[in-house]
N, C-alpha and C positions, 0 to 999 in steps of 0.2 A: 546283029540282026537275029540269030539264030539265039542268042539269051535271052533277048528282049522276049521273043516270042516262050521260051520255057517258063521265063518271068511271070504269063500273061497265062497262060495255063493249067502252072503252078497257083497263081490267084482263082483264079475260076475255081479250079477245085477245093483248094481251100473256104470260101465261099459255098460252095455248094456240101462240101462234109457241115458246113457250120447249121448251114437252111436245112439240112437233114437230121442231124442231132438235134434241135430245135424241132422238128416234126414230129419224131419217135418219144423227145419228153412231155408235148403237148399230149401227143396218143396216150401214154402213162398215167398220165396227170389224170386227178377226179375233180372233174370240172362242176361239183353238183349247182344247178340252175336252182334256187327255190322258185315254187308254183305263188307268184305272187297272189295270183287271183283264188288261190286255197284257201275255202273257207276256215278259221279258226274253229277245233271246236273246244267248245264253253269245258274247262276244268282238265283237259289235256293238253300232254305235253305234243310239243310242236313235231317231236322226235316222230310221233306214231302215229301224225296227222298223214298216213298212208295209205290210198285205195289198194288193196291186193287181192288176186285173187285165187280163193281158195283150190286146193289140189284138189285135179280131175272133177272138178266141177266150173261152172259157167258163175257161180255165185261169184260176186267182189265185196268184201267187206272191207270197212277201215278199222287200221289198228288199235283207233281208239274206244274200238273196246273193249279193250284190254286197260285201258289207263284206270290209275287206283290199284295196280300190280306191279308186282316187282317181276320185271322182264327179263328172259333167258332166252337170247335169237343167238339160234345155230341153223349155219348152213351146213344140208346133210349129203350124204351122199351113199347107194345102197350097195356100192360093188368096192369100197375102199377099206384100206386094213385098219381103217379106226371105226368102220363100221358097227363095232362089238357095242359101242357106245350108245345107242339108240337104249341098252337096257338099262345102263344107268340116267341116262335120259329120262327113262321113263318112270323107272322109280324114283328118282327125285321129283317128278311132278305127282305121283302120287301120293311123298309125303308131305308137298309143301302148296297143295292145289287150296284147299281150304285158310291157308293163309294166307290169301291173295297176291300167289306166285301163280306166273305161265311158262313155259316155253313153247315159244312158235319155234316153229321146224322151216327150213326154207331149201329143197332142194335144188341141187346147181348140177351142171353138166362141163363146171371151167376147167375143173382139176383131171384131167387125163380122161371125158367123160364117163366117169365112175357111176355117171346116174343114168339110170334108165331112160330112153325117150320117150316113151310112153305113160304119161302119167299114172296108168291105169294100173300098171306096174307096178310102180311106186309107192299106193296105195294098198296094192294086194302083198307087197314083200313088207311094210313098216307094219300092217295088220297082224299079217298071218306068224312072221316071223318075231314079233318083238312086241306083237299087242298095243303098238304105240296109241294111245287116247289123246295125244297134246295136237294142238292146233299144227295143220300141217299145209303149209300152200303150195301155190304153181312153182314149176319149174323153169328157176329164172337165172341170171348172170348174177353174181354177187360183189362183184371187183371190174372197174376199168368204167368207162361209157356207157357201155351196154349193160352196167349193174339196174338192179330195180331200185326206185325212188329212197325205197327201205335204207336199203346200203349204200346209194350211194351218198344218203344221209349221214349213218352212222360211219365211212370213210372222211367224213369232212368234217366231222364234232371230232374222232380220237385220230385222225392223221393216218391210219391204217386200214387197208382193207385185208379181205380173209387170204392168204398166205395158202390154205390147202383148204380141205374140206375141215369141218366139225371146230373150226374157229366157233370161240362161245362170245356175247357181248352184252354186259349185266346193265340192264337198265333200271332205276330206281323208279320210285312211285311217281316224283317228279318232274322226270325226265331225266336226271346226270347220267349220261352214260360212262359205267368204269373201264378200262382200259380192257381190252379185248385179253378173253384167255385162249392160246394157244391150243392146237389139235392135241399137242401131248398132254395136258393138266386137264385129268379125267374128270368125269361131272359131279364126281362123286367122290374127288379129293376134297380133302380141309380147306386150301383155301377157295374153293369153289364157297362150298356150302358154308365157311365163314360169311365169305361176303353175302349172300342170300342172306344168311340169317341176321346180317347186322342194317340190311334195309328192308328189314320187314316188319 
């Protein structure tokens, strides 16, 4: 009697670690939904078919217009030790802005919140401190559920989402995106600016 019943215990639990592992990898998982009813637009890629909206402002634009650019999206962050990187950020969009390169900025608050809450912030430390002139939006989730439509796009084309802050992800004129470059392979190494310069 008394094994029967450990037998039955033992199973429950068993069962219940399984419906719990099963929960914690759905949570994980990037479930991204596409917006069927999103309109196409005409000569963009489907990648940057994104309403976002711009930092510490009320404005939302779509990312398609940007299409016809060779695309550099990093999620930033203004209190993190790869912070330094906004300056080679920025110089790279000043050398490659007239060759129809962007980088959009996107800051997040996932990683140990490194980013300000206050957008206002955000704006006043990327200006004051680092001059930054590249497109720079709301401060949003970048990885998991709760990521913006952006990302949780570019998780489900390259199977990866941002890992830390200042993850890079090169998008071509077309739309291919190439394989995310890591927090450590600065903006401004070789194979960064190889690949820029071989889709441009």
């Amino acid at each position: 009697m008394i094994m029967r019943f450990v037998s039955i215990v033992f199973s429950f639990l068993l069962v219940s670690c399984s419906q719990g592992n099963a929960e914690i990898e759905s949570l994980n998982a990037v479930n991204f939904q596409p917006d069927l009813n999103k309109i196409p637009v005409e000569g963009c890629p489907a990648v940057l078919n994104h309403d976002i909206r711009v930092l510490d402002s009320k404005e939302i634009i779509n990312l398609c217009k940007h299409k016809d650019k060779v695309v550099l999206a990093v999620n930033v962050a203004s209190r993190c030790g790869f912070t330094y990187q906004y300056e080679a950020l920025q110089s790279l969009f000043e050398i490659y802005q007239d060759k129809d390169f962007v980088i959009l900025g996107f800051p997040s608050r996932d990683f140990m919140f490194q980013e300000y809450s206050d957008e206002g912030q955000v704006k006043e430390f990327c200006n004051s401190k680092y001059g930054v002139t590249f497109p720079m939006f709301a401060t949003s989730s970048v990885k998991g559920k709760k990521a913006n439509s952006f990302y949780q796009n570019l998780a489900m084309i390259t199977g990866k989402s941002p890992d830390w802050n200042f993850t890079k992800y090169l998008i071509s004129k077309d739309g291919e995106v190439l394989k995310p470059f890591s927090k450590n392979i600065e903006p401004d190494s070789e194979e960064i600016i190889s690949a820029i310069e071989s889709l441009l």
